[in-house]
C-alpha positions in Angstrom: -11.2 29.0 -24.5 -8.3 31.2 -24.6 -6.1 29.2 -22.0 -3.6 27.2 -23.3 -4.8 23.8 -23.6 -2.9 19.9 -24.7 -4.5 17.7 -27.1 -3.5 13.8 -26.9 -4.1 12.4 -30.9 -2.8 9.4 -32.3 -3.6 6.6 -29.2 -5.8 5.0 -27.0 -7.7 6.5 -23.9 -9.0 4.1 -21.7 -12.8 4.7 -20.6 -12.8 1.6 -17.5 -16.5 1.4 -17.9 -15.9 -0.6 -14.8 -17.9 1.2 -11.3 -16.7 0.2 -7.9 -18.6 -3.2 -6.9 -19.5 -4.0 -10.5 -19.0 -7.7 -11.3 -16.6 -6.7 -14.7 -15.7 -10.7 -15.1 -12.7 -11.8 -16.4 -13.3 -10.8 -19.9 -14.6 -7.7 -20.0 -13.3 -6.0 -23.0 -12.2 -2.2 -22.7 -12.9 0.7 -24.4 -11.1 3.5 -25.8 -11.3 6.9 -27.1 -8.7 8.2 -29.9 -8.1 11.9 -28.2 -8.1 13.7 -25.1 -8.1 17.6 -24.6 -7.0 19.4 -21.1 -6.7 22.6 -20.7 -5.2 23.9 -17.4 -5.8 21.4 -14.7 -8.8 19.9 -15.9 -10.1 16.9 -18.8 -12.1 19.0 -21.1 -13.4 16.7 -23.5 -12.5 12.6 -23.8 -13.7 10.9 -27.4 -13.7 11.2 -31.1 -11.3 13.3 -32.7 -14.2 14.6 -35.7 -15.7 15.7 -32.6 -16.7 19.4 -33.1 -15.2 20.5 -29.7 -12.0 18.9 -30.9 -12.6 21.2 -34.4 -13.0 24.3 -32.8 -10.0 23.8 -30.5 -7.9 23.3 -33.1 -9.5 26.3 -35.0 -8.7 28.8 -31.8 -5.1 28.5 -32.3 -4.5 27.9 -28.5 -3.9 23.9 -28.5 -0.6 22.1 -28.6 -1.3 18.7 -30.1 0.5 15.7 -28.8 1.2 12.5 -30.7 0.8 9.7 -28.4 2.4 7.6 -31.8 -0.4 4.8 -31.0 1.0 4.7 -27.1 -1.9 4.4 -24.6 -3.1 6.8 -21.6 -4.7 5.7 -18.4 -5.9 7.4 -15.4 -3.5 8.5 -13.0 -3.3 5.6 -11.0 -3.5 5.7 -7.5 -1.9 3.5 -4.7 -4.8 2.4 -2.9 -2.4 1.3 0.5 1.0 2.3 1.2 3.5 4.1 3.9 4.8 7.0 2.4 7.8 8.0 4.7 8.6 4.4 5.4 9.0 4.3 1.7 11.4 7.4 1.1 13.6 6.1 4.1 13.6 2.6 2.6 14.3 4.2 -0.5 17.9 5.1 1.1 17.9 1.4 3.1 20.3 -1.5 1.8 18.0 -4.2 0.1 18.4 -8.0 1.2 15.4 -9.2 -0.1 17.0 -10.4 -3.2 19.0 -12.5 -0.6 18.0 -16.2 -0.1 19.9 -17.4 3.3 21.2 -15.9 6.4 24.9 -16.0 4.7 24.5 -13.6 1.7 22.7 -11.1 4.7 25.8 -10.9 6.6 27.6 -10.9 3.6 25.8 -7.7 2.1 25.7 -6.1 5.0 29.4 -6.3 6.1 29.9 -5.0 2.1 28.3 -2.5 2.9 29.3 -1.5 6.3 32.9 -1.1 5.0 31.9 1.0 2.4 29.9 3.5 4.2 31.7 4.2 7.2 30.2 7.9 8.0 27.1 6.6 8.6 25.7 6.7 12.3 23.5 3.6 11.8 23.4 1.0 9.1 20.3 0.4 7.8 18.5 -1.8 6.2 15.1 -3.8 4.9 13.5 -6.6 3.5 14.3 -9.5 5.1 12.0 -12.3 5.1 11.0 -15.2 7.7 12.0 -18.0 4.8 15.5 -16.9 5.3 16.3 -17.8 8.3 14.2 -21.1 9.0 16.1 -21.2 12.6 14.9 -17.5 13.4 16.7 -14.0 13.8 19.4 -13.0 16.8 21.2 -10.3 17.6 24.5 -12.3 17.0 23.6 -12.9 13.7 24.9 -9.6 13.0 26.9 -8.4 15.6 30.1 -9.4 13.7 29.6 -7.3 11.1 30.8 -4.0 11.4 34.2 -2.8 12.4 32.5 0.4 13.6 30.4 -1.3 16.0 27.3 0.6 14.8 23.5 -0.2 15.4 22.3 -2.4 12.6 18.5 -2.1 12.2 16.5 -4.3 9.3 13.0 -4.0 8.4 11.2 -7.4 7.4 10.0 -7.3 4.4 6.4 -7.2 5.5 7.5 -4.0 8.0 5.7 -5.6 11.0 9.3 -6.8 12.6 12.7 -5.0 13.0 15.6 -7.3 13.6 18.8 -5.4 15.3 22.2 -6.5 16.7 23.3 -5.6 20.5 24.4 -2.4 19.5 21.1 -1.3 18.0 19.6 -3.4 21.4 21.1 -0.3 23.1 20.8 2.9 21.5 17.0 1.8 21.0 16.7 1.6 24.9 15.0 -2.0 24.5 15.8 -3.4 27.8 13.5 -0.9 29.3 10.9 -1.2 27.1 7.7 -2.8 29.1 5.2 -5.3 26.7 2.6 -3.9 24.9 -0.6 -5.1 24.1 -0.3 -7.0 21.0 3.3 -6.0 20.7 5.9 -9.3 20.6 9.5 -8.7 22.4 11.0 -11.6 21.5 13.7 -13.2 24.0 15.6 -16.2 24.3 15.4 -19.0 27.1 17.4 -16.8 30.0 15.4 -13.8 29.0 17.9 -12.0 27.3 16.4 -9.9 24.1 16.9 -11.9 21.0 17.1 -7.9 19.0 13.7 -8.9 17.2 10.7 -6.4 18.1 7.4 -7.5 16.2 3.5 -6.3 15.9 2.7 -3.5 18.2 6.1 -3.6 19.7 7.8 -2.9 16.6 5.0 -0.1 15.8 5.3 1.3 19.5 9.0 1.8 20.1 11.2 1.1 16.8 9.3 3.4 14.3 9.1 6.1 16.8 12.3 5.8 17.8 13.6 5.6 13.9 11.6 9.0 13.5 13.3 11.0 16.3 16.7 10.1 15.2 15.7 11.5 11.9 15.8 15.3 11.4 13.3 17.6 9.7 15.3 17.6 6.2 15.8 13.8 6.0 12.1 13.3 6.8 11.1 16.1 4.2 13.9 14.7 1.9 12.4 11.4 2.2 8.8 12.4 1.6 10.5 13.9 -1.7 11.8 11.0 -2.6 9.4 8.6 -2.3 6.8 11.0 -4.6 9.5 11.1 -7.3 9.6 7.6 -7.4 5.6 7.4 -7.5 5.0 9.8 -10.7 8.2 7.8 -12.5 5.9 4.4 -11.5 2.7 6.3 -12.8 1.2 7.5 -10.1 -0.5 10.6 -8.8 -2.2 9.6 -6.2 -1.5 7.6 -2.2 -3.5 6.5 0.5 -1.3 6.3 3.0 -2.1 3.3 6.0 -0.1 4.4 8.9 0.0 7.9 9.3 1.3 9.1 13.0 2.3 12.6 14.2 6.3 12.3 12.7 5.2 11.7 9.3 2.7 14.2 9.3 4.6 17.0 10.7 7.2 16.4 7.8 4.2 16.3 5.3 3.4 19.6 6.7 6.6 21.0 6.8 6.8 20.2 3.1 3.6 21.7 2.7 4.4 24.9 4.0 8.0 25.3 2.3 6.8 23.7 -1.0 3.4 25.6 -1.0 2.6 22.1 -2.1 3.2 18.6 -2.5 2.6 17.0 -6.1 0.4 14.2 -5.3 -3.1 13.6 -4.0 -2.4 12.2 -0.3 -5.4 10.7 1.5 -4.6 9.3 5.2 -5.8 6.9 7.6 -4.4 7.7 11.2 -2.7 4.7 12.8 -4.7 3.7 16.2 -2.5 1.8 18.2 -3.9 -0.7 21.0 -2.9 1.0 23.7 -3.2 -0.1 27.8 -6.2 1.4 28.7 -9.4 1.8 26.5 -9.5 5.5 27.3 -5.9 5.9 25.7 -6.4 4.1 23.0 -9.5 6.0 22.1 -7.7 9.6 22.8 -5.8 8.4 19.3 -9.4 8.1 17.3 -10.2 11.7 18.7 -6.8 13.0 17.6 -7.4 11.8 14.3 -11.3 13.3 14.5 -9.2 16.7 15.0 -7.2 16.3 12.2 -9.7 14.9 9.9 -12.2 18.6 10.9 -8.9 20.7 10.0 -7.7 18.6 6.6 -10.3 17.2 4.4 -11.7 17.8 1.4 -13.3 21.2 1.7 -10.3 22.5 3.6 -7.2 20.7 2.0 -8.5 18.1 -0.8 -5.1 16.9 -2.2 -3.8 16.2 1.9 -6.2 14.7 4.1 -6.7 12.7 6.9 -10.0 10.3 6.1 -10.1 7.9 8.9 -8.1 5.7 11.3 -6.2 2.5 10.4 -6.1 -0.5 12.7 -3.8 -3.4 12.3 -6.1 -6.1 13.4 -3.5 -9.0 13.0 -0.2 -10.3 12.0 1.0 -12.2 8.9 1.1 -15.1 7.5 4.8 -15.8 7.8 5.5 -14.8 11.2 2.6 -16.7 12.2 1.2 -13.9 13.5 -2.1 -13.8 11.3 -4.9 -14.9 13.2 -6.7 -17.6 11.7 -9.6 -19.9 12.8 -7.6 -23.3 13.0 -4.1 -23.7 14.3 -0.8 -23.0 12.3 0.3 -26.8 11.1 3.8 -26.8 11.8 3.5 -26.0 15.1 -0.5 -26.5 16.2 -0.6 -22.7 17.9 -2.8 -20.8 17.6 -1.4 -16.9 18.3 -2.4 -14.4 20.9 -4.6 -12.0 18.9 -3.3 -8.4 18.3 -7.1 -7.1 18.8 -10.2 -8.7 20.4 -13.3 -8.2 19.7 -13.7 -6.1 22.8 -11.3 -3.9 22.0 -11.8 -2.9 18.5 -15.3 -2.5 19.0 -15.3 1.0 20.5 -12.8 2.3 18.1 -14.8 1.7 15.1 -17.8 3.3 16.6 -16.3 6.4 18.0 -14.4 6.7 14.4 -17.4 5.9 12.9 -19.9 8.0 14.8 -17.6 11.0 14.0 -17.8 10.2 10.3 -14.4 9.2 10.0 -13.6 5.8 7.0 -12.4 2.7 8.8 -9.8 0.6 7.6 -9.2 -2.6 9.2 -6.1 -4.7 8.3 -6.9 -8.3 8.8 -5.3 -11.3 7.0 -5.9 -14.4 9.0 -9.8 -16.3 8.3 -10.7 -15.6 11.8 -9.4 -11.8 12.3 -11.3 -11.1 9.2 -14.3 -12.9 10.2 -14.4 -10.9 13.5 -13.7 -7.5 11.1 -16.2 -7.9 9.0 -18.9 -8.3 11.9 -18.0 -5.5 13.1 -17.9 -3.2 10.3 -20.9 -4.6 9.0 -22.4 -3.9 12.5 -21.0 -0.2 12.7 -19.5 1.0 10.0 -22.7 2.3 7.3 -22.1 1.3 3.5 -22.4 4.9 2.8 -19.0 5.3 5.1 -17.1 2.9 2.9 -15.3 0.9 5.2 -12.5 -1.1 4.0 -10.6 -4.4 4.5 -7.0 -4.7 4.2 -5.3 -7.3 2.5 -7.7 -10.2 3.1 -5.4 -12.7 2.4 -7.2 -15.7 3.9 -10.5 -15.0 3.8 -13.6 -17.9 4.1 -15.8 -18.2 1.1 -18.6 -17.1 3.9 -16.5 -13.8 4.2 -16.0 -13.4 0.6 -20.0 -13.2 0.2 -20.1 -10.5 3.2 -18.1 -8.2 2.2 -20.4 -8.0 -1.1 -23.4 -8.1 1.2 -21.9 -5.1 3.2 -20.4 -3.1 0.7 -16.8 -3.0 2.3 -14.0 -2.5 0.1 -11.9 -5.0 -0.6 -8.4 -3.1 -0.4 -5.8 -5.7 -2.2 -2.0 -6.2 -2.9 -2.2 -8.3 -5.3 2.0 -8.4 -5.2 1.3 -9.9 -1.7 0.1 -13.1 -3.9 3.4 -13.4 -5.7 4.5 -17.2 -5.4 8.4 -15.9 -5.4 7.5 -15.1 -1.5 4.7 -17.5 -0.4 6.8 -20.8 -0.5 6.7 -20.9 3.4 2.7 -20.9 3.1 2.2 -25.2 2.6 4.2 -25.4 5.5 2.7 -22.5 7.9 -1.3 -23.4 6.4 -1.0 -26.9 5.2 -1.9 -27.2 1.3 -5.9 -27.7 2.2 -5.6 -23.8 3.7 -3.4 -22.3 0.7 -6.5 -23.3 -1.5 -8.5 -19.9 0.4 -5.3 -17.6 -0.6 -6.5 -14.5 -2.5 -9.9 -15.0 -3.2 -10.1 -12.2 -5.3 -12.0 -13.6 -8.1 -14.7 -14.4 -5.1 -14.4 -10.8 -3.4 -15.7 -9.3 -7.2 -18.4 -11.9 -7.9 -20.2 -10.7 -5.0 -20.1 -7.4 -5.3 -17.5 -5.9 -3.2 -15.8 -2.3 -4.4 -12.0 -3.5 -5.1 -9.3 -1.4 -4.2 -5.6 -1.9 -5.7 -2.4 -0.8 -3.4 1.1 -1.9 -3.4 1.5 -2.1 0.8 5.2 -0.6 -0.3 7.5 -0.7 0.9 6.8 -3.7 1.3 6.5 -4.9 -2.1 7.4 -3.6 -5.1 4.9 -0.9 -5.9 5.2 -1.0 -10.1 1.1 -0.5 -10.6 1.3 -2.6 -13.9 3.5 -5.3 -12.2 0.4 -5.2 -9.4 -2.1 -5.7 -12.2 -0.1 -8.3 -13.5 -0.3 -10.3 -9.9 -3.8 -9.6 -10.4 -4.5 -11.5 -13.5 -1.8 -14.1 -14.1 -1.6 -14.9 -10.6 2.1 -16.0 -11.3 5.1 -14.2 -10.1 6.2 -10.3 -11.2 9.2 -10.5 -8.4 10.8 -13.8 -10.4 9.2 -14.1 -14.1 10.9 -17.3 -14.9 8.3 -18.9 -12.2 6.2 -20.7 -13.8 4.1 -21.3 -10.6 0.3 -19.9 -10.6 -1.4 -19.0 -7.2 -4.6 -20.0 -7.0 -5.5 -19.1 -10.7 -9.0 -19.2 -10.2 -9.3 -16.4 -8.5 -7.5 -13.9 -10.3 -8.9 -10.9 -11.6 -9.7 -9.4 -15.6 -7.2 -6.8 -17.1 -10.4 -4.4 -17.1 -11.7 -4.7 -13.3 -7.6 -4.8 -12.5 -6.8 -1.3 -14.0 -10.1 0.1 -13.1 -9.6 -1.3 -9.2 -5.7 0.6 -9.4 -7.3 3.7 -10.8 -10.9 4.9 -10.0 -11.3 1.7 -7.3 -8.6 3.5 -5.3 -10.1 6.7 -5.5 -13.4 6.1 -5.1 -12.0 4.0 -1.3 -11.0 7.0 -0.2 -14.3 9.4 -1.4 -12.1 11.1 -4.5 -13.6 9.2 -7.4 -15.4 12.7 -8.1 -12.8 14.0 -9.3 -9.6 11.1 -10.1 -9.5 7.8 -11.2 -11.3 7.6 -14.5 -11.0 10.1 -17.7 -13.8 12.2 -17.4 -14.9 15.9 -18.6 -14.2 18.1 -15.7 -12.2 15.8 -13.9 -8.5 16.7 -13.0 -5.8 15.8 -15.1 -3.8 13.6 -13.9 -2.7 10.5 -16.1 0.3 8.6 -17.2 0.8 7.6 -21.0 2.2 4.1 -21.1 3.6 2.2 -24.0 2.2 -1.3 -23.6 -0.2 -3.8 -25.3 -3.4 -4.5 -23.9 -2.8 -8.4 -22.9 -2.4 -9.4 -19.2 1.0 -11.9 -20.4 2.6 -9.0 -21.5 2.4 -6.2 -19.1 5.9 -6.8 -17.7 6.9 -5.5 -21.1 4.8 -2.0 -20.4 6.7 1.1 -19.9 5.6 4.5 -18.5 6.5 7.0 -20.6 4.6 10.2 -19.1 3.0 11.0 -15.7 0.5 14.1 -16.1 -0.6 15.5 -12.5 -2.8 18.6 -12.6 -2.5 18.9 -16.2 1.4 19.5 -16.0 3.9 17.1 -17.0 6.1 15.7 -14.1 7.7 13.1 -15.6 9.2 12.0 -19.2 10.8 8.9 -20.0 
């Protein structure tokens, strides 16, 4: 007892009550303790203040009290799916998704052309499918810039990059050969069109983006991106792409920093690749990785399994899904077969490795969850990705099969899914998001933000969650699918110890627990789902130090 220790007086401690898989409801009420006491780097007692722990604490003369002035504290929370360098470069990209038409694109980006003329590229992200009804071309932007420099812009959703003629050439594209699953879009003559999507996008433009970068811009990057987190209340990522650049400059960090102020679990991107042999040379790369960095050797950076983007999206009707898109009557050339993904999961899972499958389209998760439930033990605790268009049949699997639903609830903001009637046909929009389903039966829930995709707020996530209306544009007064959302309780608990537990941590993160680590963020909020746009973060606490203050 003669370490200095913190105690938290004067609020509310949130005790989830809620385990991964537990059926919470809607209107599960929560429960709080009125103190907390850490010392060093660990929770040493969560409860009443009359406690006699709490009395002798105070007695030894070694506790700095804190007054939490009625302000509440919840578990660090922890960002069940996200990209962590292609967050800090997109923290440094021009924005356009507030933009709502091709017009105010070229007209922020030749803004911002003008004013940054040192830059060797102009880059930028977020642009959606609903903004250009008649589709992206490079001559869209090839007007832009007086420099002539290569424009590159993320979609929104990261599975496209759209570029102008000079960004055509300095990526190399017209030598690029097709990829499986990869989309090089060109127009009637066979000329590119500058849009690279799916496993062509993944194959050549983020690889190529990464090279260009050097070792202190990635590191920077990685920096920036986990400042941002502990300001949003995190202190903890799973990261859903991880390749060889971004870990390098994770390790890089690493070995200048000592360190890295956040709990980093990773799922190695396996890419479909020409030949089965190839692609399966990734899984045993990430086998390698995962027997030098896991959580014996290096708990708080590890590699825990392989990621496999099994489809598309919704928007660029590139999701695969049972029944044909109904604006068109396609159906799209799958990213993965059956035939192919098979193998992967069981060499990944045969070596112990998680498996986490992204899959958004009815039939791609259909074909997911048969084979995770064929190869992938409960005990493993395989995951789903994003599940946005799942059958009620699926719903009831995943339960059955103990996979983890891994959500983004700010996927199921209406600002973005006004496309969807169109793309599904109202009948189909009616299966968006069936979270309210995914809990009923039983299946562990995850929380993420996908960012940088999406805004990655955890409190504007759990408000997604259990309004169902819109966090990006509160005015809306639109509700998706309100049946199906999710209780305050299960929400919180799903951002916080669901997360962890996804990713085999929940021993020591994710709920406030004696002995666990101490990592939590004080908010100043009240405790109604209405209101949590109103919540503010006022401290994030990682490893019982203080790393950021309001």
């Amino acid at each position: 007892m003669s370490s200095q220790a913190t105690l938290f007086t004067n609020g509310r401690i949130f005790l989830s009550g809620v385990n991964p898989g537990e059926n919470a409801g809607l209107t599960r009420p929560p429960t709080f303790a009125d103190c907390m006491l850490i010392r060093d780097d660990k929770i040493e007692y969560v409860g009443s203040s009359s406690n006699k722990i709490i009395t002798a604490a105070l007695a030894s003369n070694s506790v700095t009290t804190h007054d939490l002035q009625g302000k509440t504290i919840l578990p660090g929370f922890v960002d069940g799916h996200l990209h962590l360098m292609l967050l800090g470069q997109a923290l440094n990209k021009l924005d356009l998704v507030r933009c709502k038409n091709l017009e105010e694109i070229r007209s922020t980006i030749r803004s911002y052309a003008a004013a940054n003329p040192d830059m060797p590229r102009i880059l930028c992200r977020g642009y959606m499918h609903i903004q250009l009804p008649t589709g992206a071309t490079a001559a869209d932007l090839d007007d832009l810039d007086e420099l002539n420099r290569p424009i590159l812009i993320d979609s929104k959703d990261l599975h496209s990059t759209w570029c102008n003629t000079a960004g055509i050439i300095e990526l190399g594209a017209e030598k690029w050969a097709n990829v499986p699953g990869g989309i090089i879009e060109r127009d009637s003559n066979g000329k590119l069109t500058g849009v690279f999507s799916e496993a062509a996008n993944i194959t050549y433009v983020w690889p190529y983006l990464a090279s260009v970068a050097s070792m202190e811009e990635r590191t920077a990057a990685i920096r920036s991106a986990i400042t941002a987190y502990h300001e949003a209340g995190y202190t903890g990522m799973i990261d859903m792409a991880m390749d060889e650049g971004a870990w390098e400059a994770i390790q890089a960090l690493i070995a200048t920093d000592g360190s890295i102020p956040i709990r980093l679990a990773c799922y190695w991107l396996v890419r479909p690749l020409p030949t089965e042999a190839e692609t399966l040379a990734q899984v045993d790369r990430a086998i390698e990785l995962a027997s030098q960095h896991n959580d014996s050797t290096t708990p708080d950076c590890r590699i825990v399994g392989i990621k496999v983007i099994c489809d598309g999206i919704i928007d660029a009707c590139t999701a695969g899904l049972s029944q044909p898109y109904e604006h068109n009557s396609h159906f799209e050339v799958p990213l993965w077969t059956h035939t192919q993904l098979e193998p992967v999961v069981k060499r990944a899972s045969s070596a112990g490795l998680q498996i986490a499958l992204h899959a958004i389209g009815d039939a791609t998760i259909k074909m997911v969850v048969d084979i995770l439930s064929a190869h992938a033990s409960p005990e493993k605790r395989p995951r789903v990705e994003h599940i946005e268009l799942a059958s009620a049949e699926d719903a009831v699997r995943l339960g059955q099969h103990r996979i983890t639903a891994s959500i983004q609830p700010v996927h199921a903001d209406p600002a973005i899914l006004k496309a969807w009637p169109k793309l599904l046909g109202q009948h189909r929009c009616g299966r968006a998001f069936a979270y309210r389903e995914f809990a009923d039966h039983g299946a562990p829930l995850a929380l993420g933000s996908d960012a940088p995709t999406a805004p990655h707020a955890p409190l504007g996530n759990v408000y997604v969650a259990t309004t169902r209306k819109s966090y990006r544009e509160p005015e809306l007064e639109t509700a998706v699918n309100p049946h199906f959302a999710l209780g305050l309780c299960e929400s919180v608990a799903a951002g916080t110890e669901g997360a962890a537990y996804s990713c085999f941590d929940d021993h020591r993160i994710g709920s406030l627990k004696r002995g666990h680590k101490a990592d939590f963020v004080v908010v100043d909020m009240e405790w109604e789902k209405e209101n949590l746009t109103q919540s503010k973060i006022i401290e994030t606490w990682y490893d019982g130090n203080k790393v950021f203050s309001a």
